[in-house]
N, CA, C and O atoms as a CHARMM CRD file, in Angstrom:
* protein
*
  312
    1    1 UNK  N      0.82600  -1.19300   0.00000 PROA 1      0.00000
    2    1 UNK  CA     0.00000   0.00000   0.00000 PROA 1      0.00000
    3    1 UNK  C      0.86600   1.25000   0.00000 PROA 1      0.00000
    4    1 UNK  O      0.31700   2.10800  -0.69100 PROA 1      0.00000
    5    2 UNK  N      1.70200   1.55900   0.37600 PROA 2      0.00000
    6    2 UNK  CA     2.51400   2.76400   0.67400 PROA 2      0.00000
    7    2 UNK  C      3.37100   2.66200  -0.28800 PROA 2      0.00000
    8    2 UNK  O      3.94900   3.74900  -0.29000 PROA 2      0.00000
    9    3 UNK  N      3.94400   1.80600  -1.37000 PROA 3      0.00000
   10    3 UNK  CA     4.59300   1.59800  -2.24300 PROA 3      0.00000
   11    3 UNK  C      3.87700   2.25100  -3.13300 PROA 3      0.00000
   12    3 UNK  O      4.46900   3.14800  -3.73300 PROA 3      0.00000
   13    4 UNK  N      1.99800   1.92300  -3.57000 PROA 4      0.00000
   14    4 UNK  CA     1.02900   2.46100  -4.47500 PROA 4      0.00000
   15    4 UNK  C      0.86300   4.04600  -4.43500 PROA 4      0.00000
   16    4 UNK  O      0.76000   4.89200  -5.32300 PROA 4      0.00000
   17    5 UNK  N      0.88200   4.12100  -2.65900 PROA 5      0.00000
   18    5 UNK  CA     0.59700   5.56700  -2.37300 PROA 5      0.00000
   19    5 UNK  C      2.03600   6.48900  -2.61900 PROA 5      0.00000
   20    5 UNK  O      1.97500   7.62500  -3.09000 PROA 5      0.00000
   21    6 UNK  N      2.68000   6.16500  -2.42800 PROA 6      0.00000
   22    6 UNK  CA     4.16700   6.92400  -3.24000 PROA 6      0.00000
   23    6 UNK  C      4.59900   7.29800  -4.16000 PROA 6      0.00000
   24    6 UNK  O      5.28400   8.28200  -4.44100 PROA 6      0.00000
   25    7 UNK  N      4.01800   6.12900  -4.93900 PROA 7      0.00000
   26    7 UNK  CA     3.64800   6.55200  -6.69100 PROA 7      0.00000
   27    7 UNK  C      2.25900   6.98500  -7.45200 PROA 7      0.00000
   28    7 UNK  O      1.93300   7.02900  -8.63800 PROA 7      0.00000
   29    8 UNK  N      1.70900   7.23200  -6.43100 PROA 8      0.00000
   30    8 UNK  CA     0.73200   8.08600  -6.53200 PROA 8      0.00000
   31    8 UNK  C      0.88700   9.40700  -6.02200 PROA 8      0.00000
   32    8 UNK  O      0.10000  10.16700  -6.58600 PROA 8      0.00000
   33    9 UNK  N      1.64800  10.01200  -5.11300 PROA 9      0.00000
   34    9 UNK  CA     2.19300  11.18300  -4.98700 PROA 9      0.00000
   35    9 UNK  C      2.93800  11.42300  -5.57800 PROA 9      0.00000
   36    9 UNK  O      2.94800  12.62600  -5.83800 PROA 9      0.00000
   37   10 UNK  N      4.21200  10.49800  -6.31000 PROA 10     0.00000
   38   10 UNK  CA     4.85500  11.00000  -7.57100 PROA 10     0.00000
   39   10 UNK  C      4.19100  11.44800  -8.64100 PROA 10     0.00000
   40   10 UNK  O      4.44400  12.54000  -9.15000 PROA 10     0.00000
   41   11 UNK  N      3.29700  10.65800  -9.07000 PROA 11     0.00000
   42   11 UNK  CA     2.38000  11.20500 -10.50400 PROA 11     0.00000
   43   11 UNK  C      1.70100  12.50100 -10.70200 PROA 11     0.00000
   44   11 UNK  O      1.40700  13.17400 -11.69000 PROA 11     0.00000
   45   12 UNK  N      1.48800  12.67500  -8.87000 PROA 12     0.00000
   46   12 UNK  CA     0.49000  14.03600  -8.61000 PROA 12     0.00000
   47   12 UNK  C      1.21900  15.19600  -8.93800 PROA 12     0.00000
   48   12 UNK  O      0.82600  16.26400  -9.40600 PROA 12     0.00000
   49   13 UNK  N      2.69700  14.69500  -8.51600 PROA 13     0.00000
   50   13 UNK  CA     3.49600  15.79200  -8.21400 PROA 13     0.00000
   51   13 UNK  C      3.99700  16.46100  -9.61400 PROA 13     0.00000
   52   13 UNK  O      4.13600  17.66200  -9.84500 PROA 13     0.00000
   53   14 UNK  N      4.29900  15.03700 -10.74100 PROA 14     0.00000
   54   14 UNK  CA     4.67400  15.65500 -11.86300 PROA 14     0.00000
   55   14 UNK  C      3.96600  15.98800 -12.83700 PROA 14     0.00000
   56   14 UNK  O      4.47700  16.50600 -13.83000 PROA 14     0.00000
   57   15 UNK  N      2.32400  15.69300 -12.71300 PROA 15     0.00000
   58   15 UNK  CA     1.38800  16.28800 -13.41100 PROA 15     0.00000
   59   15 UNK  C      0.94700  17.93900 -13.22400 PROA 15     0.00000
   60   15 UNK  O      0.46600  18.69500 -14.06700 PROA 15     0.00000
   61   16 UNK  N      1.34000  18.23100 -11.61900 PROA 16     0.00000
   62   16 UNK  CA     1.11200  19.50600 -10.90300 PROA 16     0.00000
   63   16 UNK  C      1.93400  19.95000 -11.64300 PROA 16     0.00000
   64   16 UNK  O      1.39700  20.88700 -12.23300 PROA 16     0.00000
   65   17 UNK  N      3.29400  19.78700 -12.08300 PROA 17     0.00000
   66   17 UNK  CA     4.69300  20.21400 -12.25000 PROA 17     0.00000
   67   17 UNK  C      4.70700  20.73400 -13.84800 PROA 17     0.00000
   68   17 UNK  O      5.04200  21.75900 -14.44200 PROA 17     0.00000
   69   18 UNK  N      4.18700  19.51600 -14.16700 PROA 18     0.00000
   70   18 UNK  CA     4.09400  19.40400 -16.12000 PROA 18     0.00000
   71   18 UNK  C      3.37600  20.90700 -16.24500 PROA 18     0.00000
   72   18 UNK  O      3.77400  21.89900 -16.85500 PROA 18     0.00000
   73   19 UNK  N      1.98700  20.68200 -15.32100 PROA 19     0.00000
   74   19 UNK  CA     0.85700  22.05900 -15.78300 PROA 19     0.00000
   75   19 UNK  C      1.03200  22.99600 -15.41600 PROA 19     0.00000
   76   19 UNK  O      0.41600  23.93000 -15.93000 PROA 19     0.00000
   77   20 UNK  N      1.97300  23.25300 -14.32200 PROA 20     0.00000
   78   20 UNK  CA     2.71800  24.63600 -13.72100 PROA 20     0.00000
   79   20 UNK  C      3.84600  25.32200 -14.97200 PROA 20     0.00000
   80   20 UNK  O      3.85700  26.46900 -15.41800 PROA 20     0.00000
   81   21 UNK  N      4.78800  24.09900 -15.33400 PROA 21     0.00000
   82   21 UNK  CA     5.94400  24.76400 -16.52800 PROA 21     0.00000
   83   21 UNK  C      5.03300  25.17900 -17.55900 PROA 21     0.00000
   84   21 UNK  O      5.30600  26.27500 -18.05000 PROA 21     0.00000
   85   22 UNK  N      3.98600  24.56900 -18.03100 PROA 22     0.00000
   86   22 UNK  CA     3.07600  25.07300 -18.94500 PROA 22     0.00000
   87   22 UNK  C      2.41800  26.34500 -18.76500 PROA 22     0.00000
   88   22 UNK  O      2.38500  27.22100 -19.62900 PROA 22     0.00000
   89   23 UNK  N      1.98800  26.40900 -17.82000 PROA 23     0.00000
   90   23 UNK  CA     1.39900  27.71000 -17.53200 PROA 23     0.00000
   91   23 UNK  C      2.41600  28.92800 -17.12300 PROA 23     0.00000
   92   23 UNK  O      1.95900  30.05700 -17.29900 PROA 23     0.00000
   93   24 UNK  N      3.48600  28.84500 -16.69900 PROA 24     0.00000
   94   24 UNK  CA     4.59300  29.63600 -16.89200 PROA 24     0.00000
   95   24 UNK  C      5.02700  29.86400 -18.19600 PROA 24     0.00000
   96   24 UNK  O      5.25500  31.05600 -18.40100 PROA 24     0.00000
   97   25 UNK  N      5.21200  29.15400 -19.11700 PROA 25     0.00000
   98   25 UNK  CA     6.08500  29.14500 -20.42500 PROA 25     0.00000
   99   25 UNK  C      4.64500  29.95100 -21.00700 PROA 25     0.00000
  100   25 UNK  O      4.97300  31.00700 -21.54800 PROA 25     0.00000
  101   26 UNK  N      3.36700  29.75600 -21.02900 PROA 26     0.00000
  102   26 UNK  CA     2.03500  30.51500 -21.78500 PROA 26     0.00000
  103   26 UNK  C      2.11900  32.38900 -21.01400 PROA 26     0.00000
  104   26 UNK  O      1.56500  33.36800 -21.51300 PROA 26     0.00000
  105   27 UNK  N      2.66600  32.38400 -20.19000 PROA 27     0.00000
  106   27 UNK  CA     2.72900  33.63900 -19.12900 PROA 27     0.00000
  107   27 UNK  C      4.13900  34.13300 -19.99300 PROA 27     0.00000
  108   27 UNK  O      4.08600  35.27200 -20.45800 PROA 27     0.00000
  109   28 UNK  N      4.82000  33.70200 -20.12200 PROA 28     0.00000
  110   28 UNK  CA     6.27100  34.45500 -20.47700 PROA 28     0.00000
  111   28 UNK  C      6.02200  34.28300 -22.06500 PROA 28     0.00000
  112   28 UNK  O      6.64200  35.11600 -22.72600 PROA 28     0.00000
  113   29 UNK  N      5.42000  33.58100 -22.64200 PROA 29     0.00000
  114   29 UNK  CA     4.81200  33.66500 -24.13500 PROA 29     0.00000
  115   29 UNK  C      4.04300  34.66000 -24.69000 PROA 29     0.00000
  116   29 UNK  O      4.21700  35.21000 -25.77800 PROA 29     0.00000
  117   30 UNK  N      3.23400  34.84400 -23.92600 PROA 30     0.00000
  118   30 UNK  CA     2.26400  36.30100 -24.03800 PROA 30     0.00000
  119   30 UNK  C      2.57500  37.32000 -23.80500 PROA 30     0.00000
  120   30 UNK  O      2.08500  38.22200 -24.48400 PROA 30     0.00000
  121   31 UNK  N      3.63200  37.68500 -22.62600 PROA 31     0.00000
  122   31 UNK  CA     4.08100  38.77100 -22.18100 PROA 31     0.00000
  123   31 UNK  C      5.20100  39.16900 -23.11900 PROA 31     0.00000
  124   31 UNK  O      5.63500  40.32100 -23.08400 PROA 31     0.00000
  125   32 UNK  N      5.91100  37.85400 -24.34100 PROA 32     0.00000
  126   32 UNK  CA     6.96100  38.17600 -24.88700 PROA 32     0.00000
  127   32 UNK  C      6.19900  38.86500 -26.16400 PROA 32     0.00000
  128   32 UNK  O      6.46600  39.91900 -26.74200 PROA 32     0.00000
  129   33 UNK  N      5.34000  38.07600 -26.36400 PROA 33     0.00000
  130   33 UNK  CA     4.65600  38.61100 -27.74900 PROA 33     0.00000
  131   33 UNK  C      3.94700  40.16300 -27.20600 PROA 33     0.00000
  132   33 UNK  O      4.31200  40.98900 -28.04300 PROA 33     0.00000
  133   34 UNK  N      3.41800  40.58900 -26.55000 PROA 34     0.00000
  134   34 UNK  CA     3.10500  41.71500 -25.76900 PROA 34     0.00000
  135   34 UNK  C      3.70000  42.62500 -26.16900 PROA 34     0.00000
  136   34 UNK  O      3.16900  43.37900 -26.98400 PROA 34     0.00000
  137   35 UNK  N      5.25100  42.88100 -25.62500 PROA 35     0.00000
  138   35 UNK  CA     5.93400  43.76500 -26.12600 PROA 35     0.00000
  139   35 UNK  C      6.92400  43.75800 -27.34300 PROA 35     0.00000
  140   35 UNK  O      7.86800  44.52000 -27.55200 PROA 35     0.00000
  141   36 UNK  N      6.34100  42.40700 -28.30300 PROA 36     0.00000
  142   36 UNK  CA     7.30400  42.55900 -29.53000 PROA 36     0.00000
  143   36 UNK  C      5.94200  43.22100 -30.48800 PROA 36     0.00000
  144   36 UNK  O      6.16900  43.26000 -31.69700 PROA 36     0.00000
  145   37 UNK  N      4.92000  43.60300 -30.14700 PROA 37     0.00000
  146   37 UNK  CA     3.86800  43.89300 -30.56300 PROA 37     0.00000
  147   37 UNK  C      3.89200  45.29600 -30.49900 PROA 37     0.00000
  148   37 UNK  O      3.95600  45.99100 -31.51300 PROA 37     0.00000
  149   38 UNK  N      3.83700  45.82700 -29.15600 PROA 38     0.00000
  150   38 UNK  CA     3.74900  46.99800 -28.77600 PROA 38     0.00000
  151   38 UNK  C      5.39800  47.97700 -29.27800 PROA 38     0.00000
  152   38 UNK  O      5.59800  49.18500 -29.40700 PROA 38     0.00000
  153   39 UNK  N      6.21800  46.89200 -29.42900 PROA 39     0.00000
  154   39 UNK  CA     7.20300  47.65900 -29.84100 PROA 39     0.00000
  155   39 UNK  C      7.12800  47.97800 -31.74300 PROA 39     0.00000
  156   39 UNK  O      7.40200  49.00900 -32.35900 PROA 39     0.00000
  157   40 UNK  N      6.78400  47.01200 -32.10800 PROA 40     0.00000
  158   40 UNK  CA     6.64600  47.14200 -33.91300 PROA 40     0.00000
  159   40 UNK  C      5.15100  47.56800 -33.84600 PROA 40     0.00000
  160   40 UNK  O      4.77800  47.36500 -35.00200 PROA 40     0.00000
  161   41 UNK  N      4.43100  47.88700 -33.37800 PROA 41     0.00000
  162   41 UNK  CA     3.27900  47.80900 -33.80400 PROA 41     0.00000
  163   41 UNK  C      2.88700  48.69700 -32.69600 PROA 41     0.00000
  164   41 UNK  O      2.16400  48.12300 -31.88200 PROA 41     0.00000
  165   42 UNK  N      3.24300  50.36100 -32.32900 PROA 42     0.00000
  166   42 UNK  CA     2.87500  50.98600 -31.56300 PROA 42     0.00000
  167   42 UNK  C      1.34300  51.29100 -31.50400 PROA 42     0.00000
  168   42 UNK  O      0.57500  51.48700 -30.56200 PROA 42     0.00000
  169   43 UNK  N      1.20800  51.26400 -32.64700 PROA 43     0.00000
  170   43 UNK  CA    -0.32300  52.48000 -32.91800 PROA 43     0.00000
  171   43 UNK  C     -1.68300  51.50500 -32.36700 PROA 43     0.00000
  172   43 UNK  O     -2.78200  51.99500 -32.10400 PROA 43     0.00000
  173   44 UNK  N     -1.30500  49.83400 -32.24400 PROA 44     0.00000
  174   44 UNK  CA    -2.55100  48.93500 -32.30100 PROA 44     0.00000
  175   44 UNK  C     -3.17000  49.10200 -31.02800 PROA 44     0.00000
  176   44 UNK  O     -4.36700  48.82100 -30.95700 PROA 44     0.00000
  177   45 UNK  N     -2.43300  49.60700 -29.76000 PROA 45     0.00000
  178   45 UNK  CA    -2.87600  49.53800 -28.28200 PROA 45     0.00000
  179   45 UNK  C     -3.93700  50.94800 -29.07800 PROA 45     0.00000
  180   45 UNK  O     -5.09300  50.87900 -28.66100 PROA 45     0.00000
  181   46 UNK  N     -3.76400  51.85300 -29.85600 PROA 46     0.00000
  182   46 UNK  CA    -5.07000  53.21400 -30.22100 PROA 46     0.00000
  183   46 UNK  C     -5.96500  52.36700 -30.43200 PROA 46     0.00000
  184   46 UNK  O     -6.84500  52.15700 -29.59800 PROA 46     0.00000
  185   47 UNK  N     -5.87600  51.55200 -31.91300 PROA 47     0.00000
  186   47 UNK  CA    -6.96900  51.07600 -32.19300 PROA 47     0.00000
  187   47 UNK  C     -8.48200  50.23900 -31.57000 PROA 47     0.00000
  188   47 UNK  O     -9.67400  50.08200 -31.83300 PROA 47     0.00000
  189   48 UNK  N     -7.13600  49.77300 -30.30700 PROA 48     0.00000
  190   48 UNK  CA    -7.95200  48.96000 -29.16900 PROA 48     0.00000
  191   48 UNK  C     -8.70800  49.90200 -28.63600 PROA 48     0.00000
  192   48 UNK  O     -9.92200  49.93400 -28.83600 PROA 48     0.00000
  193   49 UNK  N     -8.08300  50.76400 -27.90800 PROA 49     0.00000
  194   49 UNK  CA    -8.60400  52.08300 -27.03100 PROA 49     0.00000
  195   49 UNK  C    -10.30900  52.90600 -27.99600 PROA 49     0.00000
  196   49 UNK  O    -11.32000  53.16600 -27.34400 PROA 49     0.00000
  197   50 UNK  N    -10.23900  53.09500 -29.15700 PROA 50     0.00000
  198   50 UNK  CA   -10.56500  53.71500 -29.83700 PROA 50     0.00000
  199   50 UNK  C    -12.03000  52.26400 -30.19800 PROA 50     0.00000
  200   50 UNK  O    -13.20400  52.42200 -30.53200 PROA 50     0.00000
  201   51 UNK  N    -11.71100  51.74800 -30.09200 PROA 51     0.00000
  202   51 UNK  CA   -12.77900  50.49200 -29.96400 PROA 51     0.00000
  203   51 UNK  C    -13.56400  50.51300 -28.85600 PROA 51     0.00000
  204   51 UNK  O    -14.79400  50.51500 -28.89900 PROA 51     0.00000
  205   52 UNK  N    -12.85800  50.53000 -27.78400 PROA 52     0.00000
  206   52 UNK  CA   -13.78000  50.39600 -26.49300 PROA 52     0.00000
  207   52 UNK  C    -14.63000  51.83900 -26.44600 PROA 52     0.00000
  208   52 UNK  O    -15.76900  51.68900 -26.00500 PROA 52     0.00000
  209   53 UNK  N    -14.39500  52.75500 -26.69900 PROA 53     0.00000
  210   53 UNK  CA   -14.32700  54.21800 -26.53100 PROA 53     0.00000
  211   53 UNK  C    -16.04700  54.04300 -27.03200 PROA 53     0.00000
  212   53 UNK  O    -16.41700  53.45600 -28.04900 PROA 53     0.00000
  213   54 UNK  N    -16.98400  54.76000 -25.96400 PROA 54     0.00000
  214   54 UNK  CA   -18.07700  54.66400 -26.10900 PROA 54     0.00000
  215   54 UNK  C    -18.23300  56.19900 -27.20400 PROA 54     0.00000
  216   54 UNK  O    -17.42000  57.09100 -27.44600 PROA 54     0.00000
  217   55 UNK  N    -19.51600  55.99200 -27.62500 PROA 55     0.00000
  218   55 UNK  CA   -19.44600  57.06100 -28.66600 PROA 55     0.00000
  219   55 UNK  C    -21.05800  57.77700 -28.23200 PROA 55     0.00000
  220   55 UNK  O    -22.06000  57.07800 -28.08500 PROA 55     0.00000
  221   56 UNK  N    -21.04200  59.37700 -28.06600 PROA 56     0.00000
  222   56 UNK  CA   -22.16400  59.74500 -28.12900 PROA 56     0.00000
  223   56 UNK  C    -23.20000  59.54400 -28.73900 PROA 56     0.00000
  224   56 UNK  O    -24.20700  59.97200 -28.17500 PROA 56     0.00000
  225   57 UNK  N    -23.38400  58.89600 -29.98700 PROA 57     0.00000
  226   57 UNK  CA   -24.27800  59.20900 -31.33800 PROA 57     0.00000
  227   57 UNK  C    -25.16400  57.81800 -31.16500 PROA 57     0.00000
  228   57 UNK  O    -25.88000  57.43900 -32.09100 PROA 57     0.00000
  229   58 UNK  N    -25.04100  56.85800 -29.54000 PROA 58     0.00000
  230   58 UNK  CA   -25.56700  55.44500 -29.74300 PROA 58     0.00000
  231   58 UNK  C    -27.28800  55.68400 -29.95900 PROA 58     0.00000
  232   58 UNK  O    -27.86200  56.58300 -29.34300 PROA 58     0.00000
  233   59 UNK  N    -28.03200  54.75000 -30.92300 PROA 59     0.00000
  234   59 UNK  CA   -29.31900  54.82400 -31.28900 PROA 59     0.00000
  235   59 UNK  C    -29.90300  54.63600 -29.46000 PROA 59     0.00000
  236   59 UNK  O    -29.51800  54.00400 -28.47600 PROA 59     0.00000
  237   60 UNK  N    -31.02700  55.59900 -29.78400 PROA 60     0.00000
  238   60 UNK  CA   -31.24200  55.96700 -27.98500 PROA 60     0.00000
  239   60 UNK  C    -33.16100  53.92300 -28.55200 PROA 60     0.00000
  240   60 UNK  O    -34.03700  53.49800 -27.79900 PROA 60     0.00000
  241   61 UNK  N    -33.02800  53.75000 -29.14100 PROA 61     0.00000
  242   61 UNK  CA   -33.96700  52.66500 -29.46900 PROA 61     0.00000
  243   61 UNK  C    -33.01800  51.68300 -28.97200 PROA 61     0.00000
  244   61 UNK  O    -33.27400  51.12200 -27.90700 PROA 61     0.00000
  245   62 UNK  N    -31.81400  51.36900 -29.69200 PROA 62     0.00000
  246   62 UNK  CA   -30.94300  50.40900 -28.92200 PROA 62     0.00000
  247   62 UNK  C    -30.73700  50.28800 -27.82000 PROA 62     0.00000
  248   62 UNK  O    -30.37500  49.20700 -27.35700 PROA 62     0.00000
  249   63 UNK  N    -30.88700  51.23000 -27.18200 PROA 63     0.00000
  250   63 UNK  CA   -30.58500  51.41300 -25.64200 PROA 63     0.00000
  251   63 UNK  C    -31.98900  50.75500 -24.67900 PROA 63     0.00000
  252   63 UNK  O    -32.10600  50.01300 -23.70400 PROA 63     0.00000
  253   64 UNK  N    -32.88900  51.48800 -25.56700 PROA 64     0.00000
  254   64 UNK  CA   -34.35700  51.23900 -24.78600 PROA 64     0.00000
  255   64 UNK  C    -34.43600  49.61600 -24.87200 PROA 64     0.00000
  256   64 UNK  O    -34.57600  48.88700 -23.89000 PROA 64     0.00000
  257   65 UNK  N    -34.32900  49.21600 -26.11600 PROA 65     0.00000
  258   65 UNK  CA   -34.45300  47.60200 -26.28900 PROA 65     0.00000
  259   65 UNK  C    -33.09500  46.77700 -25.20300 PROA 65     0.00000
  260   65 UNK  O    -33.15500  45.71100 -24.59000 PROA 65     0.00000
  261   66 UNK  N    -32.46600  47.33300 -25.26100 PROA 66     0.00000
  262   66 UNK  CA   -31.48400  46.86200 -24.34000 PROA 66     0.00000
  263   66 UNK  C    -31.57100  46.51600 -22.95500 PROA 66     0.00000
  264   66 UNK  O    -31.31700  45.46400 -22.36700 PROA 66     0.00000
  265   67 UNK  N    -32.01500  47.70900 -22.53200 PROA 67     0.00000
  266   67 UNK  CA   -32.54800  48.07200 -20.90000 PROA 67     0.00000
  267   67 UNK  C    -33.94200  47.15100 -21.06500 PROA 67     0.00000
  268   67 UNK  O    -34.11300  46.42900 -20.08200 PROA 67     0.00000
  269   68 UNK  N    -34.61500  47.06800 -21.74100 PROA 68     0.00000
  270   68 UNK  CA   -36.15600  46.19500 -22.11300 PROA 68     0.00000
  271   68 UNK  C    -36.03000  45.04400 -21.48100 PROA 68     0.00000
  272   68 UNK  O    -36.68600  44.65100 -20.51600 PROA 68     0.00000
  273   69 UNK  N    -34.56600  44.13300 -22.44100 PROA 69     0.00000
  274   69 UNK  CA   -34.42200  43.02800 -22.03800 PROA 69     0.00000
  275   69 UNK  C    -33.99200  42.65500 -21.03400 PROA 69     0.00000
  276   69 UNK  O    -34.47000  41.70100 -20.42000 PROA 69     0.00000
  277   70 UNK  N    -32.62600  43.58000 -20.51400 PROA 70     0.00000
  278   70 UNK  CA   -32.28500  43.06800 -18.96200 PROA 70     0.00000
  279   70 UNK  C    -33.34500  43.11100 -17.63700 PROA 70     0.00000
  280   70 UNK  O    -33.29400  42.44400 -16.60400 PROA 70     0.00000
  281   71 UNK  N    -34.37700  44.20300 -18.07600 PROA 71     0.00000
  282   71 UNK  CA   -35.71700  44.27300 -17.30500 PROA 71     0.00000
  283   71 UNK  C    -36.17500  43.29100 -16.92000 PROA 71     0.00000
  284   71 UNK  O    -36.56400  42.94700 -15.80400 PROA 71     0.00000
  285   72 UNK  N    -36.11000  42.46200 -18.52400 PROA 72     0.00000
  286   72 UNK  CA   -37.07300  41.41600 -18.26900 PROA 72     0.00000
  287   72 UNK  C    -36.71500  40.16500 -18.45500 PROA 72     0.00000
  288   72 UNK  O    -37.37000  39.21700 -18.88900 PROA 72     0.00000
  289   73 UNK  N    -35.25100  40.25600 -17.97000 PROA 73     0.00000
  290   73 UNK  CA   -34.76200  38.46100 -17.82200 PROA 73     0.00000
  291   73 UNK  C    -34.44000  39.02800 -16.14700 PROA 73     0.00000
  292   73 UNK  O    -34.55400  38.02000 -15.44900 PROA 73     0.00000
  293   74 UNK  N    -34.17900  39.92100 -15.48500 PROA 74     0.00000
  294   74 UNK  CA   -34.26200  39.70200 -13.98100 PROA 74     0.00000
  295   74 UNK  C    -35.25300  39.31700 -13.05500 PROA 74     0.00000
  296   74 UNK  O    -35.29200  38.64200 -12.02700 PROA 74     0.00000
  297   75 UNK  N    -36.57500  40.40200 -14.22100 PROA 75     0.00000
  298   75 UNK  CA   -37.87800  39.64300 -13.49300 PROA 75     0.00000
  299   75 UNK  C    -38.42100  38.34800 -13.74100 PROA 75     0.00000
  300   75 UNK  O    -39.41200  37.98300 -13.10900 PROA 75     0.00000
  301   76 UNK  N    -37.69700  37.36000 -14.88000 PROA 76     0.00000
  302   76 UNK  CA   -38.00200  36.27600 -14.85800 PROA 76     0.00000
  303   76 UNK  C    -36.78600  35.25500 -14.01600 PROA 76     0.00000
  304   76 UNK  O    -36.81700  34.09600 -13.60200 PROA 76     0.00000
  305   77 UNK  N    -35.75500  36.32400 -14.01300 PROA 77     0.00000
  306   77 UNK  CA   -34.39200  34.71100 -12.97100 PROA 77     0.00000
  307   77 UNK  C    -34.67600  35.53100 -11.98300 PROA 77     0.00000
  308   77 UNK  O    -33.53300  35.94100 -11.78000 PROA 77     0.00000
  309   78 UNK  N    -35.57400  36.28900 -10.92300 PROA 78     0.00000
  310   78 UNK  CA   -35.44600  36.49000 -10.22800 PROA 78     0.00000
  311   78 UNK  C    -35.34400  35.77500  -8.26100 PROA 78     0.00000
  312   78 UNK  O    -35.07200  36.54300  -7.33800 PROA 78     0.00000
């Protein structure tokens, strides 16, 4: 039994281990591409910005239908 359970804490340990280097190497992958992006490709962090960027001119009907529906899925999951 303690022979099974030993190698069962080994397996735990190097599956924990496997998905930890993985998730480190995806963290230092993204962060590398990040700034090889931001360095050749200054202007794209605008385009992002300029995306989110709410705009005065929104159809005030879209809005009403909008607000309509969240109205009326709270009063039904309520």
């Amino acid at each position: 039994m303690t022979e099974q359970m030993s190698s069962g804490i080994e397996i735990m340990f190097v599956g924990m281990g496997t998905v930890f280097l993985f998730l480190a190497m995806l963290v230092v992958t993204i962060n590398i591409l990040s700034s090889l992006i931001q360095r050749y490709f200054p202007d794209a962090h605008l385009l992002s910005a300029a995306a989110r960027e709410v705009t005065g001119d929104t159809d005030k009907s879209i809005i009403a239908a909008i607000t309509g529906a969240v109205h009326q899925y709270r009063n039904k999951y309520k």
